[in-house]
Residue, then its C-alpha position, 0 to 999 in steps of 0.5 A: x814252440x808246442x802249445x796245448x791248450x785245454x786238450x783233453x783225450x778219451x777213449x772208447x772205453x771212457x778211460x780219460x788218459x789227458x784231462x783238460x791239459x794246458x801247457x807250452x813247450x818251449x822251442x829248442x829246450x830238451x823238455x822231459x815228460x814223466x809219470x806212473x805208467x798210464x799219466x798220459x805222457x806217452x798218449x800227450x807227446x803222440x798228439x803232436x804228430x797226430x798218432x792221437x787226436x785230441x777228443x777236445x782242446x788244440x794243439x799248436x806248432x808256432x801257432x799253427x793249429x796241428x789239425x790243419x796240418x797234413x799227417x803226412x808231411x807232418x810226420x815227415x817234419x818231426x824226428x821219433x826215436x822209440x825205445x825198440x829203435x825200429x831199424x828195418x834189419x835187412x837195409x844198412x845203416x847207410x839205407x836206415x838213416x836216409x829213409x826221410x832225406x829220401x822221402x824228402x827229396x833231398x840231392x844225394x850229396x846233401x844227404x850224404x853230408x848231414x848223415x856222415x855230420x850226424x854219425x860223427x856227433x854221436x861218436x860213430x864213424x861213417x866209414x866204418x857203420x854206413x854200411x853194416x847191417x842193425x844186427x851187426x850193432x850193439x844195443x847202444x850203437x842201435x840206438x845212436x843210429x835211431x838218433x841219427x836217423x830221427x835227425x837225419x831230415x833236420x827236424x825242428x821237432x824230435x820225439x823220444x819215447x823212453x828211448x834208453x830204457x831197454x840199454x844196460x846201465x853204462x849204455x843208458x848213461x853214456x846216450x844221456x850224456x851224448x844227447x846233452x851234448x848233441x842238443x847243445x849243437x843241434x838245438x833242437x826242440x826234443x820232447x822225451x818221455x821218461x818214467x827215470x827220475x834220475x833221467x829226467x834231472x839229468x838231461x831235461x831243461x824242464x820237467x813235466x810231471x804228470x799224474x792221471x792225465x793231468x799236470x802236477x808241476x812244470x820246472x826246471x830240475x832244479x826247482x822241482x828238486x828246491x820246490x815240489x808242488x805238492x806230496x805226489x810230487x815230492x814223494x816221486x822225485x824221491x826224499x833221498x834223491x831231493x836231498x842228495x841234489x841240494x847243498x845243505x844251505x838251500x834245504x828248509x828249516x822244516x826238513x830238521x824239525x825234530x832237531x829242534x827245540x820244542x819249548x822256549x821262554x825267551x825272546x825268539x825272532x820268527x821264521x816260516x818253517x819253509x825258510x832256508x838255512x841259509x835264510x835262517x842263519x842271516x836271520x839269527x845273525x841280524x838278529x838280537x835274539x840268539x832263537x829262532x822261532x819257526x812257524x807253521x800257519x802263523x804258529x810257533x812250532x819249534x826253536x832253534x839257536x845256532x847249536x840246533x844249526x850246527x846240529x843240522x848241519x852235521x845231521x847224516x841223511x840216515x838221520x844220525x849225527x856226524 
């Protein structure tokens, strides 16, 4: 487990790129750190193996302070996968991915097992990669080698610093899918920053969301996606993609206001306008009212019958009906 705990960092210049951040990491979950260029992600994951220090705050890695840890040894410790992958061009795959059992002491067999178990989860055969050179890869084929490579000393930790960004399409979405598979083998507790939305909800266990050097919310895709915390983030997360990734039922009566009825002179039972659909349709049915009326701060804004639910339901995310 990472912790961080009132940790903040600014530079010479004044520029503050982490404001009094707290939060924990969990051990062996793939967590995501994403925001606008210049939130601090990428300054955040390099406190953790001391490429940045904290100007005030603590780092800790299972409760042991980072700053009484050795860099050395440290650095060792943790995998880094960076998004220019860094294979040093004129070693072979085979001398690329040894470097830390190397720097590690390792028996050469030991090596040679975990380097050849690691090209195999990542899809690529030993006998046929271990001893070609960078260039004679493909991009995607790179940067497999870098994950092989960052895995190669069986770290606890890995760092990933938009590692896909640079691949084509098809290669990005391929070591998306690769990495979710290889971290349900390995478990591994992996920080990975993104500025990929799509990326994001797509491989994370839970999603870091920041802005200006501070947390706006921490969750699961899932609840992000159900329960962004606030504007900034529901506008980041994209109005079109939240609405793509929740089944009708779990979308919120306030999403369909203008499908609603303003007035109405009847009996009506309340609902927060934050209700589900699925939370409204019970209720209309436990109900001896045949309306609906939601409310926003305790205030009646709209009504709805089960003809104004129907009409949500066939409602088309270019806001025409079906």
């Amino acid at each position: 487990m990472i912790r961080f705990e009132n940790v903040s960092r600014r530079f010479s210049d004044g520029t503050e790129a982490l404001k009094d951040v707290s939060l924990i990491l969990p051990a062996h979950k793939l967590t995501v750190v994403i925001g606008p260029s210049g939130c601090g992600k990428t300054t955040l994951m390099k406190m953790i193996n001391k490429l940045e220090k904290p100007t005030a705050g603590n780092i800790y890695i299972d409760d042991k302070p980072v700053t009484d840890l050795d860099e050395v040894q440290l650095r060792r410790s943790i995998g880094y996968v960076i998004q220019r992958i860094g294979l040093f061009p004129h070693m072979t795959i085979l001398d690329n991915v040894s470097l830390v059992p190397k720097l590690l002491a390792w028996p050469k067999e030991k090596t040679d097992s975990r380097i050849r178990e690691l090209l195999d989860l990542v899809g690529l055969d030993p006998n046929t990669y271990l001893q070609r050179f960078p260039l004679e890869l493909s991009g995607g084929q790179q940067q497999r080698i870098g994950v092989v490579r960052a895995l190669a000393g069986d770290p606890n930790i890995v760092l990933m610093d938009e590692p896909f960004s640079a691949l084509d399409p098809i290669s990005r979405e391929q070591l998306q899918n690769e990495l979710r598979n290889l971290q349900q083998s390995i478990n591994k507790t992996i920080v990975f920053v993104t500025h990929d939305m799509d990326e994001a909800l797509k491989i994370a266990d839970t999603i870091v969301v920041m802005r200006k050097g501070q947390i706006e919310q921490i969750g699961s895709p899932q609840q992000l996606v159900d329960n962004p915390a606030n504007e900034f983030v529901r506008n980041f997360i994209g109005i079109d993609r939240i609405r793509q990734k929740r089944s009708f039922g779990d979308r919120q009566l306030k999403e369909y206001m203008e499908l609603f009825e303003k007035e109405w002179s009847g009996d009506a039972q309340k609902i927060d306008s934050s209700s589900t659909i699925d939370e409204a349709v019970l209720c209309l049915s436990e109900s001896r009212s045949d309306r609906l009326a939601i409310t926003e701060n305790g205030r009646v804004v709209a009504y709805a019958s089960e003809k104004e639910l129907l009409k949500a339901a066939l409602f088309k995310e270019d806001g025409a009906l079906v």
